[in-house]
BAFI-3210 file (N, C-alpha, C; in Angstrom, 3 decimals, decimal comma, padded with zeros to 6 digits):
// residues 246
n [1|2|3|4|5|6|7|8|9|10|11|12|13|14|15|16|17|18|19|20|21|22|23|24|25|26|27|28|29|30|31|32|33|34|35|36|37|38|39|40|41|42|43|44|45|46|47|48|49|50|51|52|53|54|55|56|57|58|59|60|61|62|63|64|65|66|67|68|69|70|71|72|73|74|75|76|77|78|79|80|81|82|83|84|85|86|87|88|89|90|91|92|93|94|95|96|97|98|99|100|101|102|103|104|105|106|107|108|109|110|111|112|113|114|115|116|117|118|119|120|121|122|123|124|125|126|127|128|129|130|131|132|133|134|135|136|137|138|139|140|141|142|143|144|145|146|147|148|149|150|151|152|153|154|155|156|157|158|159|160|161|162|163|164|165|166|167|168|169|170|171|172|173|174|175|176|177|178|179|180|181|182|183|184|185|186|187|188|189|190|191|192|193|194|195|196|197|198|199|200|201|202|203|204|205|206|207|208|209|210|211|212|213|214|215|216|217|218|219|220|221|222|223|224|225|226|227|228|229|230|231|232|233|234|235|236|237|238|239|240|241|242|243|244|245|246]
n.u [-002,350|-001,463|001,820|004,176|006,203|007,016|005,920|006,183|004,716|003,667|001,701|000,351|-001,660|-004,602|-003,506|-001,781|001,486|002,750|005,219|006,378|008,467|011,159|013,384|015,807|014,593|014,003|011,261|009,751|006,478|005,769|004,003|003,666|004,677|002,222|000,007|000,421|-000,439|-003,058|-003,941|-003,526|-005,115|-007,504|-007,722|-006,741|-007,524|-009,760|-009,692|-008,715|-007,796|-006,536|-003,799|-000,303|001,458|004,525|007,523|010,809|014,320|015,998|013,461|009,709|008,103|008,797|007,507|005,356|006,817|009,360|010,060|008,400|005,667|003,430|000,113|-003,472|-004,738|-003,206|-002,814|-005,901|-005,947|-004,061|-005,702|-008,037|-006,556|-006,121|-008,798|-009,409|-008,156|-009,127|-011,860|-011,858|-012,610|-010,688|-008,375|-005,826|-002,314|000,282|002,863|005,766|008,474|011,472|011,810|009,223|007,070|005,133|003,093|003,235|002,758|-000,113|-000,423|-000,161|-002,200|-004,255|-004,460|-006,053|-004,480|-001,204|002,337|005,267|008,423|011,203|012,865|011,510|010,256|008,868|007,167|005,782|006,169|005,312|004,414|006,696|007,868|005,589|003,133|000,067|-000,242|-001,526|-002,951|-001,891|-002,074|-004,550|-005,975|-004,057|-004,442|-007,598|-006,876|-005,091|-004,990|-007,717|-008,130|-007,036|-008,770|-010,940|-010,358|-010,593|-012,943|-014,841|-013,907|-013,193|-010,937|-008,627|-005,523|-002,017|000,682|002,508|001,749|-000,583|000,933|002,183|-000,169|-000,246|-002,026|-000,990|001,800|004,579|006,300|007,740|010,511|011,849|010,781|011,240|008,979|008,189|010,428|011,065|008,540|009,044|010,740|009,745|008,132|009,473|010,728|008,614|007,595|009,686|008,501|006,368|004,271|001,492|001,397|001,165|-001,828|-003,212|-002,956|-003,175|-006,451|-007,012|-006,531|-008,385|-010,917|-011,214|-013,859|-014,031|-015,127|-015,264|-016,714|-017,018|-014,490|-013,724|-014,225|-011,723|-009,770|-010,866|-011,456|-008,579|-007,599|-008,861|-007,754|-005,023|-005,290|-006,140|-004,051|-002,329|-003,061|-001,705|000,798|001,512|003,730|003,403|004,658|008,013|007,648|006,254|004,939|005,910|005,250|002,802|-000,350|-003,898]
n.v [015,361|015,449|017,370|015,443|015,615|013,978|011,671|009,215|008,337|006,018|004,707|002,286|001,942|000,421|000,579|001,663|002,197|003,359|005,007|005,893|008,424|009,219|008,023|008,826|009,318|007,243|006,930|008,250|009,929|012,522|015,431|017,242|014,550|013,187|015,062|015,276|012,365|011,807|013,644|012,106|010,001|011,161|012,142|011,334|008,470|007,640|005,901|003,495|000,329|-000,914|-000,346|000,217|000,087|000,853|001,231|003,721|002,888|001,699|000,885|000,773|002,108|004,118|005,365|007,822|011,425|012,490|014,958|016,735|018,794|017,119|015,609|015,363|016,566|015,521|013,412|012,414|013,284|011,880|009,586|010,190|010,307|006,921|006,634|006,734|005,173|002,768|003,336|003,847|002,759|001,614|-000,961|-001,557|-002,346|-003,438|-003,455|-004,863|-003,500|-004,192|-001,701|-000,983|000,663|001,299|004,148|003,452|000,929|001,049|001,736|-000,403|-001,818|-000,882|-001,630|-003,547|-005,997|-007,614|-007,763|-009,139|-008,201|-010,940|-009,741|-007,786|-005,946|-005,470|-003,156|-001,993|000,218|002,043|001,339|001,173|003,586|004,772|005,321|004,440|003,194|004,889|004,410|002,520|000,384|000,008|-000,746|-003,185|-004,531|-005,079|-006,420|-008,393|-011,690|-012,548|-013,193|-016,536|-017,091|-017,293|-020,014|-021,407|-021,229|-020,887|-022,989|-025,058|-026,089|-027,772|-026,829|-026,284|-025,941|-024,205|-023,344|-021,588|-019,723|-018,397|-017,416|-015,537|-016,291|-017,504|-016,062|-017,542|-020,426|-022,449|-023,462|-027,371|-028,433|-026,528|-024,887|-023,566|-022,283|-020,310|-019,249|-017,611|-015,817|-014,260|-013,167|-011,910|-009,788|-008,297|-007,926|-005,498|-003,564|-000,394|-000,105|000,922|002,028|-000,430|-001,656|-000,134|-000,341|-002,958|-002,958|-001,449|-003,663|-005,322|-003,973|-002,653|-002,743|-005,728|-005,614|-004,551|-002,889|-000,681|000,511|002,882|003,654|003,592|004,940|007,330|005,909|005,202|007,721|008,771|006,693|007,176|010,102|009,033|007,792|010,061|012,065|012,319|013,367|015,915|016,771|015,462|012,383|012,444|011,152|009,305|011,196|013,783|015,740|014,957|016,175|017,820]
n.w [-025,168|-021,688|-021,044|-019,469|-016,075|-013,984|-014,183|-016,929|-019,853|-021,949|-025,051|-026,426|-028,435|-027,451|-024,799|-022,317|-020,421|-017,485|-016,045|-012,836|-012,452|-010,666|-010,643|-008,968|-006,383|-005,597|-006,785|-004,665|-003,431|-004,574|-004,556|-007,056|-008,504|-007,768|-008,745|-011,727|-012,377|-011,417|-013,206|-015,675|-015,181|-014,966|-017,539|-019,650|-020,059|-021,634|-024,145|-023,004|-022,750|-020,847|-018,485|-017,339|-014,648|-013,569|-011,982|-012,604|-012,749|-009,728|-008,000|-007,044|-005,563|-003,053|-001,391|000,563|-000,420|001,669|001,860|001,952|003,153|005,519|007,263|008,079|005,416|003,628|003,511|002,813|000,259|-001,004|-000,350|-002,539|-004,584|-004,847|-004,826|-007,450|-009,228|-008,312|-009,341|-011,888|-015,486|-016,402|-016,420|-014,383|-013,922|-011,821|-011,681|-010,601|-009,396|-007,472|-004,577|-002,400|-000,530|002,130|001,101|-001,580|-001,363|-001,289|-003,826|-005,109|-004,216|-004,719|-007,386|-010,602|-010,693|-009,982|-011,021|-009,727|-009,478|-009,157|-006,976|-005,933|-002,863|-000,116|002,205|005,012|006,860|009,288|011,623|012,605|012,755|014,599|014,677|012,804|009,999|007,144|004,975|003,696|005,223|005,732|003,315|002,079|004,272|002,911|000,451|000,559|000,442|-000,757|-003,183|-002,673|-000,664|-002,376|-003,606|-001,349|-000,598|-003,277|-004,739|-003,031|-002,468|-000,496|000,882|000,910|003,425|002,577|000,487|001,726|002,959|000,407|-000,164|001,288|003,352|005,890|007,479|007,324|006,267|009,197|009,777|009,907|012,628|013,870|014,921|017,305|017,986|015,679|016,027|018,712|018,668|016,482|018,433|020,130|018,550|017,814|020,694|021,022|019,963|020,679|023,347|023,273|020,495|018,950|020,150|019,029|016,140|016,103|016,466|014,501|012,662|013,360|013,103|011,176|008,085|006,082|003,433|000,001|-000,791|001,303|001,651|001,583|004,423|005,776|005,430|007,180|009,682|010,131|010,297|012,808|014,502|014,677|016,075|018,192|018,997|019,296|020,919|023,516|022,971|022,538|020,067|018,148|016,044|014,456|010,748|008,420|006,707|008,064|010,816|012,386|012,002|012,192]
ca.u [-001,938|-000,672|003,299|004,544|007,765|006,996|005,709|006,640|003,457|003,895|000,867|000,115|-003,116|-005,481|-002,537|-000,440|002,326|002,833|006,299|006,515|009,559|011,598|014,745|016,805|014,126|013,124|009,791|008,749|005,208|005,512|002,897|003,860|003,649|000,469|-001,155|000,132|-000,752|-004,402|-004,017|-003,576|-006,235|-008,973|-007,825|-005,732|-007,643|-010,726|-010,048|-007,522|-008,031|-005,529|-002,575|000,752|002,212|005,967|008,877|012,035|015,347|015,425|012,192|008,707|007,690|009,076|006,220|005,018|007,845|009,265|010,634|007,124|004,291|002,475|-000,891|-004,565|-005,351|-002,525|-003,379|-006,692|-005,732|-003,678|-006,597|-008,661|-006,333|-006,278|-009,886|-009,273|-007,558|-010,615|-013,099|-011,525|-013,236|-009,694|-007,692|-004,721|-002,206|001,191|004,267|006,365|010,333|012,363|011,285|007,764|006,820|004,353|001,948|003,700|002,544|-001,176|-000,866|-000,545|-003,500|-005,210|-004,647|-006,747|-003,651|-000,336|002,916|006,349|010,061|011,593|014,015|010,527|010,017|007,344|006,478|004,750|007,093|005,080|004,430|007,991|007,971|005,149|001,430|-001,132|000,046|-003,323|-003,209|-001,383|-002,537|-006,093|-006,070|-003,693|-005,954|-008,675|-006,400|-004,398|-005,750|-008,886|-007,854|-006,729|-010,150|-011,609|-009,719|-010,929|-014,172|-015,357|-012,931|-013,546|-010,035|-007,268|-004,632|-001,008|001,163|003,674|000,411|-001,226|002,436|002,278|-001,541|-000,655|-003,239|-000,591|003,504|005,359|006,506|008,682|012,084|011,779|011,130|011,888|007,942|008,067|011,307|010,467|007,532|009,441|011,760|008,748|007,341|010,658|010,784|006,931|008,041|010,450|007,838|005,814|002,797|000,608|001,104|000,825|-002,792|-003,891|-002,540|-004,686|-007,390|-007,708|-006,956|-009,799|-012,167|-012,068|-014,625|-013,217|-015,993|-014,404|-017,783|-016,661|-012,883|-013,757|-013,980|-010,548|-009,367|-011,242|-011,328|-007,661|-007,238|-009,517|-006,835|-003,497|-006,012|-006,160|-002,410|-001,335|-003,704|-001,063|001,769|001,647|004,165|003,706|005,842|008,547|006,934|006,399|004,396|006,210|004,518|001,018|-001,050|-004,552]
ca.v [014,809|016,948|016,876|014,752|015,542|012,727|010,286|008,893|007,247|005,362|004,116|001,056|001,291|000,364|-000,137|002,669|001,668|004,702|004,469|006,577|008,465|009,948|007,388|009,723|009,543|006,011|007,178|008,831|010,187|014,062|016,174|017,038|013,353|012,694|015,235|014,541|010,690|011,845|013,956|010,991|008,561|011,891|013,000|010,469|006,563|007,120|005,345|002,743|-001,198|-001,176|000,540|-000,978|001,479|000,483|002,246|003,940|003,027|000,378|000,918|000,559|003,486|004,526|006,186|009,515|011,986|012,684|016,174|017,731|018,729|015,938|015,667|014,749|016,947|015,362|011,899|012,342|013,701|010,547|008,562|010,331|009,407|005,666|006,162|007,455|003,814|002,023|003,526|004,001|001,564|000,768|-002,298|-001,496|-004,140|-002,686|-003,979|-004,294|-003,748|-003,279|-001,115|-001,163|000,983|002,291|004,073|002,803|-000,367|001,254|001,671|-001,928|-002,557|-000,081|-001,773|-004,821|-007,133|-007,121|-008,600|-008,756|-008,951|-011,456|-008,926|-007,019|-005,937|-004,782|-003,457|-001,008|000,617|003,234|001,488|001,274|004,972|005,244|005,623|003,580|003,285|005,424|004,199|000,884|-000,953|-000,291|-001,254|-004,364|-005,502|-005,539|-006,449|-009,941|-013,153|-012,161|-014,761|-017,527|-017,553|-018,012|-021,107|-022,213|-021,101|-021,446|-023,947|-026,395|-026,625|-028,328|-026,415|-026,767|-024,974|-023,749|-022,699|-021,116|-018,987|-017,898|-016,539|-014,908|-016,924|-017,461|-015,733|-018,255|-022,106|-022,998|-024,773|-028,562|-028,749|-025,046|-024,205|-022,791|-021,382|-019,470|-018,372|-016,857|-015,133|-013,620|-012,596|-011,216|-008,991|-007,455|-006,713|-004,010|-002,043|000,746|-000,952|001,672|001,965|-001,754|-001,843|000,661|-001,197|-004,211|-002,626|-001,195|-004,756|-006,030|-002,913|-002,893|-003,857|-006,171|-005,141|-003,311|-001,618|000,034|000,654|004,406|003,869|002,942|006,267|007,771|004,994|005,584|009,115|008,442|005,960|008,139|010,780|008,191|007,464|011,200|012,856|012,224|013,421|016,734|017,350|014,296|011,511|012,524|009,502|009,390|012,420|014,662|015,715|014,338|017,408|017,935]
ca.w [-023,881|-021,467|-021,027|-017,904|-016,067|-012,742|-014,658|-018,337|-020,329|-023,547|-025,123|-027,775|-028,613|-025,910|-023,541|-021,638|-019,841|-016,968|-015,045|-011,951|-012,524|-010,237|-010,100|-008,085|-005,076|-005,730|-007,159|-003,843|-004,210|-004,497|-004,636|-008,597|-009,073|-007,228|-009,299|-013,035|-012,106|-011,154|-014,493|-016,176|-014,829|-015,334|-018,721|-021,152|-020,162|-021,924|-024,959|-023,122|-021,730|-019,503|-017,507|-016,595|-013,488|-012,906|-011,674|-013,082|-012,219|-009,141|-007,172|-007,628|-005,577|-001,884|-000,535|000,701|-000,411|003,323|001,769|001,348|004,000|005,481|007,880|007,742|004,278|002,837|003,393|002,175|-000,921|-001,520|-000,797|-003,535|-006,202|-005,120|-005,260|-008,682|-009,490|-007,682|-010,016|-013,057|-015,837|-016,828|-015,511|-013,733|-013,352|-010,977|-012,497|-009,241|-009,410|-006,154|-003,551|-002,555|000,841|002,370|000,265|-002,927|-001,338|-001,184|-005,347|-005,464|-003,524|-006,005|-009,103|-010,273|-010,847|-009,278|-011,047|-008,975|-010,281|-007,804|-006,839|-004,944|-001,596|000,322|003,332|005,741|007,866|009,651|012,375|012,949|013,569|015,437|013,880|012,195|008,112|007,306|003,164|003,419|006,108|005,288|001,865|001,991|004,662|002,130|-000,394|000,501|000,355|-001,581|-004,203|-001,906|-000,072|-003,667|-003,938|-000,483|-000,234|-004,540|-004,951|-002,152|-001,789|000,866|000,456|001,932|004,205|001,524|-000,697|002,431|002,582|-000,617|-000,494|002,887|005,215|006,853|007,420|006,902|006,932|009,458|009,193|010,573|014,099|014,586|014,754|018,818|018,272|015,422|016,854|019,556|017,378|016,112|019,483|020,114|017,397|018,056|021,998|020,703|019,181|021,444|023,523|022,778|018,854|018,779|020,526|017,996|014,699|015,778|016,719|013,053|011,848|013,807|013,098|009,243|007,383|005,151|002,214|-000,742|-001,209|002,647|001,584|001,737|005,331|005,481|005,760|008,314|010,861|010,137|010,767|014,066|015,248|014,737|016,668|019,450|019,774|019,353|022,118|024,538|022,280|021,353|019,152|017,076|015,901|013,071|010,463|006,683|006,386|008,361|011,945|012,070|012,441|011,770]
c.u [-000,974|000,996|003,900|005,576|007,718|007,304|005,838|005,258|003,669|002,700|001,159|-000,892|-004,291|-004,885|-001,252|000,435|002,879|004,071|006,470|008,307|010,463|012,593|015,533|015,967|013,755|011,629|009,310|007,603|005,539|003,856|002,585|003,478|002,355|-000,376|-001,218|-000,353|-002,574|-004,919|-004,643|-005,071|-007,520|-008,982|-007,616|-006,400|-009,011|-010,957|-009,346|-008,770|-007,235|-004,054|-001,880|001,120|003,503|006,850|009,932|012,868|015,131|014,543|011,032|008,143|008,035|008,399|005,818|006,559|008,051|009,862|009,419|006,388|003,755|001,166|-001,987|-004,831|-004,040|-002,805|-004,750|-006,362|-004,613|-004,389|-007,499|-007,772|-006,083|-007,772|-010,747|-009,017|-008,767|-011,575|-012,700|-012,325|-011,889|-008,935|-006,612|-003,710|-000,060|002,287|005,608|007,960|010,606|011,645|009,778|007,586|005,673|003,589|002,051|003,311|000,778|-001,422|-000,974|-001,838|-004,808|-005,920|-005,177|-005,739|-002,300|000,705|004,313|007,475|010,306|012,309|012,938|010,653|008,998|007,209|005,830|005,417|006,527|004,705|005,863|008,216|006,774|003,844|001,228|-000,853|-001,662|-003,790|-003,179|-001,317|-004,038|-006,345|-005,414|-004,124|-006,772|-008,222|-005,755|-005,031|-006,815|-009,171|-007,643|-007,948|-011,160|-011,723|-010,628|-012,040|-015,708|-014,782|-013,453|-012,071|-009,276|-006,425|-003,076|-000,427|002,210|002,507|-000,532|000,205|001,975|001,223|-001,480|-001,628|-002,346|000,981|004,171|005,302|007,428|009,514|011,061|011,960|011,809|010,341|008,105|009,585|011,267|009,522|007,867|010,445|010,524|007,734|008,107|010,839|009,294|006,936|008,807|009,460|007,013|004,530|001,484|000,082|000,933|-001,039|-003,360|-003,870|-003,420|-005,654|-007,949|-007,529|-008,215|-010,932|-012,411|-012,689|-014,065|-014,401|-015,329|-015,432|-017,521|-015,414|-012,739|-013,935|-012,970|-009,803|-009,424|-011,222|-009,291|-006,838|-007,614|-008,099|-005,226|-004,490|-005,937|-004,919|-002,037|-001,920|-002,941|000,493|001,464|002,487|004,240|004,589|005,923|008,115|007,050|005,935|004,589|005,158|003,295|000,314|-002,451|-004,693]
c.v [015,766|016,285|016,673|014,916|014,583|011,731|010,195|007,979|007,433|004,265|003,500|000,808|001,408|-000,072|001,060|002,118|003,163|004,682|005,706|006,725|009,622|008,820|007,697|009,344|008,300|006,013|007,718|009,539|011,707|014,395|016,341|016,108|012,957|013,155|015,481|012,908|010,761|012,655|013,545|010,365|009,625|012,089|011,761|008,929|006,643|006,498|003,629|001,381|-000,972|-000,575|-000,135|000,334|000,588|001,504|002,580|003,376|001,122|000,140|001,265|001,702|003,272|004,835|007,554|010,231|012,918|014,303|017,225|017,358|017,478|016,469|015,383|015,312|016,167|013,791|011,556|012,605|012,394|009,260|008,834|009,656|007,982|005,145|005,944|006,042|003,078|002,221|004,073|002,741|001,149|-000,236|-001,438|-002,433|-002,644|-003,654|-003,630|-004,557|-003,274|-002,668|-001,001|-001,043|001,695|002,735|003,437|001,446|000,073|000,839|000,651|-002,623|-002,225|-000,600|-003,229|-006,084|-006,889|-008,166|-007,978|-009,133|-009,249|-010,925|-007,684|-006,962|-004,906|-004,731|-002,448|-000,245|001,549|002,716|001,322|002,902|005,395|005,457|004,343|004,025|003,402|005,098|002,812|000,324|-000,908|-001,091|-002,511|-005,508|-006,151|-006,663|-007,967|-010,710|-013,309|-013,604|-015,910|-018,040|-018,290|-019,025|-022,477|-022,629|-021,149|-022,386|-025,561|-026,619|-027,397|-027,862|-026,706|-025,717|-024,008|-023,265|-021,617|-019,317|-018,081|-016,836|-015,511|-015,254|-016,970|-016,969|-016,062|-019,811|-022,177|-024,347|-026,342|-028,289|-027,306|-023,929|-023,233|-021,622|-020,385|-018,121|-016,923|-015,852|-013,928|-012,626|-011,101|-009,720|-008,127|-007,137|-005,777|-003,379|-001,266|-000,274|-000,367|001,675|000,349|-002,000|-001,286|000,120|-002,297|-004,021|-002,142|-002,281|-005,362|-005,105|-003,149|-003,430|-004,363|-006,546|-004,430|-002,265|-000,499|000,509|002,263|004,772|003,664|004,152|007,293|007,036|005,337|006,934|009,305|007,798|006,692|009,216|010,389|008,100|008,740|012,039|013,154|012,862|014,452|017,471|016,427|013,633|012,238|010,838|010,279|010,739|013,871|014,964|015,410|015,696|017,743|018,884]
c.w [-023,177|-021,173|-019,527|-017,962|-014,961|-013,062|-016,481|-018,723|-021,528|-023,474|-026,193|-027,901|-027,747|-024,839|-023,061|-020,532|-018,724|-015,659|-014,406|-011,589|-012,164|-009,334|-008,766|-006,303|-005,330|-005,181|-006,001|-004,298|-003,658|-004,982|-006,378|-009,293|-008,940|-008,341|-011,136|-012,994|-011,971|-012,494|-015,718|-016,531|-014,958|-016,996|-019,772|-020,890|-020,640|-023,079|-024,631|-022,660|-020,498|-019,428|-016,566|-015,859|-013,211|-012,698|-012,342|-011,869|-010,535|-007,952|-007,853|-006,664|-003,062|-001,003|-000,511|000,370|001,012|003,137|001,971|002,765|004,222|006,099|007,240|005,979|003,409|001,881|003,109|000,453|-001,611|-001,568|-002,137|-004,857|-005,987|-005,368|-006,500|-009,446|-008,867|-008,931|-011,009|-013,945|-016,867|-016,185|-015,424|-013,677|-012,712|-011,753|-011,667|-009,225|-008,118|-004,981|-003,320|-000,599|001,217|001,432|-000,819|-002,469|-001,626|-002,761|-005,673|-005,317|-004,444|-006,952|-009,102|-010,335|-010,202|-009,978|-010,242|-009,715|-008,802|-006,772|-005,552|-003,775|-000,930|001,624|003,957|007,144|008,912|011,559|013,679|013,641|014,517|015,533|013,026|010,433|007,837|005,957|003,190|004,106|005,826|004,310|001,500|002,908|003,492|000,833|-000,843|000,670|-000,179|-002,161|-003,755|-001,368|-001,279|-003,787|-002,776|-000,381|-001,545|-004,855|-004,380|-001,736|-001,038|000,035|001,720|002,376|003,588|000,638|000,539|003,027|001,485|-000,691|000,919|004,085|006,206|006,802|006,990|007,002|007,799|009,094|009,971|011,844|014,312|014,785|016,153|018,481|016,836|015,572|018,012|019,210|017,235|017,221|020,071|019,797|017,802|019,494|021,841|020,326|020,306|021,522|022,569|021,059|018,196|019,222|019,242|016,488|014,840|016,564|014,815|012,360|012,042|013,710|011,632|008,377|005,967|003,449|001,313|-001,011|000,153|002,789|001,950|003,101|006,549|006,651|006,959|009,811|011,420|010,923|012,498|014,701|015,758|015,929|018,181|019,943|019,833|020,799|022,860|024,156|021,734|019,731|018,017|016,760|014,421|012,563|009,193|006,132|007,161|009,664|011,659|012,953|011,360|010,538]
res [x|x|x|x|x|x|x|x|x|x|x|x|x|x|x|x|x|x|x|x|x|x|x|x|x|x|x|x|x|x|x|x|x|x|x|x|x|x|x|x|x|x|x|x|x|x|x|x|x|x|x|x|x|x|x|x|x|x|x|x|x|x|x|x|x|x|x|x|x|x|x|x|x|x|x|x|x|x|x|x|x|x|x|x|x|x|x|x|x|x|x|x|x|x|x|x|x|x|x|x|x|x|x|x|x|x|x|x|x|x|x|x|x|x|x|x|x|x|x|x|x|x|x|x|x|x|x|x|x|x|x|x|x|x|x|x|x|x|x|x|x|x|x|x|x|x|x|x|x|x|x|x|x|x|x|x|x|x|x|x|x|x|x|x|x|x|x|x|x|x|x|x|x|x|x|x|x|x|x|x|x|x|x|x|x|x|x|x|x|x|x|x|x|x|x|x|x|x|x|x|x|x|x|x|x|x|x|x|x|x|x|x|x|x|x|x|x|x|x|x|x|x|x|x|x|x|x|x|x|x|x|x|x|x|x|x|x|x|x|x|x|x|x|x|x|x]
***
């Protein structure tokens, strides 16, 4: 097995446990890591069941490392190794402490199981700066409520508004009698952000085919869209991957 300095893997058997470890940066995804992690999942899982991925220290993985090169070849090359986790014939299961951004939210989406320490957080910040999250909005599209629909739609279900919460159908519950003003809270909050990079974000919610056999077109629809908002912007938005440049 070859010798990892990113990531730490301790096996038991038919069970590796692979903690993405680079404390200090709360696990950001370097390049180094990316490609002992793809190492990994080509060389060392062909005798395993299954692969726990958790974090050192107190995050479960930050995202793109914002120190290193970004642009289109970059962000492909981070989709290959989630495609690497897709089509592996080992189970995955994410083992989620603390921080959880951006692509480090993608690895979640990756793996076939997902557990959280309550202490988790998760989110997708990119369009905060300015572009279309080209890993982790695709993929947690495909990714949430999967199981919930199960419930509804093999099930037969009625489910409640505190169970419809939980599976993500829907945001949240409101307080008592605070449904409108909530709401507006919420409206609030989504007029600060840039018209433009807002049209474009739900446009790729409403474009993606929500097939996992089509997940590979995730990416590109993706790259298309940032393409669309930057035209007008040559020098690109500073964002997770450093100027967005073909």
């Amino acid at each position: 097995m070859m010798k990892y300095e990113n990531i730490a893997v301790e096996t038991n058997e038919t069970i590796a446990t692979v903690t993405l470890n680079r404390p200090t940066k709360k696990n950001a995804l370097s390049v180094a890591l990316r490609d002992e992690l793809r190492h990994f999942i080509a060389e060392d899982t062909s005798a395993l069941h299954a692969v726990i991925l958790t974090g050192a220290g107190d995050s479960f993985c930050s995202g793109m490392d914002l120190s290193e090169r970004g642009g289109e070849d970059v962000i492909r090359e981070m989709w290959t190794l989630m495609q690497a986790i897709y089509d592996s014939d080992v189970v995955f299961i994410a083992a989620v402490n603390g921080i959880v951004r951006g692509a480090g939210l993608t690895f979640v989406n990756a793996c076939d199981f997902a557990i959280a320490d309550p202490n988790a957080t998760f989110g997708i910040p990119e369009t905060k700066h300015g572009f279309y999250g080209p890993a982790a909005l695709p993929t947690t599209q495909l990714a949430a409520a999967k199981k919930l629909v199960a419930e509804l739609a093999l099930a037969g279900d009625v489910i409640s508004a505190e169970r419809a919460a939980l599976g993500f159908l829907i945001n949240k519950v409101s307080k008592p009698d605070a449904l409108l003003e909530e709401a507006q809270e919420l409206a609030q909050r989504v007029s600060k952000m840039d018209r433009a990079t807002l049209a474009i974000v739900k446009r790729g919610l409403n474009t993606l085919p929500v097939d996992a056999a089509t997940r590979d077109k995730g990416i590109d629809m993706a790259l298309d869209l940032n393409r669309i908002l930057f035209r007008d912007r040559p020098s690109g938005p500073v964002n997770q991957t450093g100027k967005y440049k073909k």
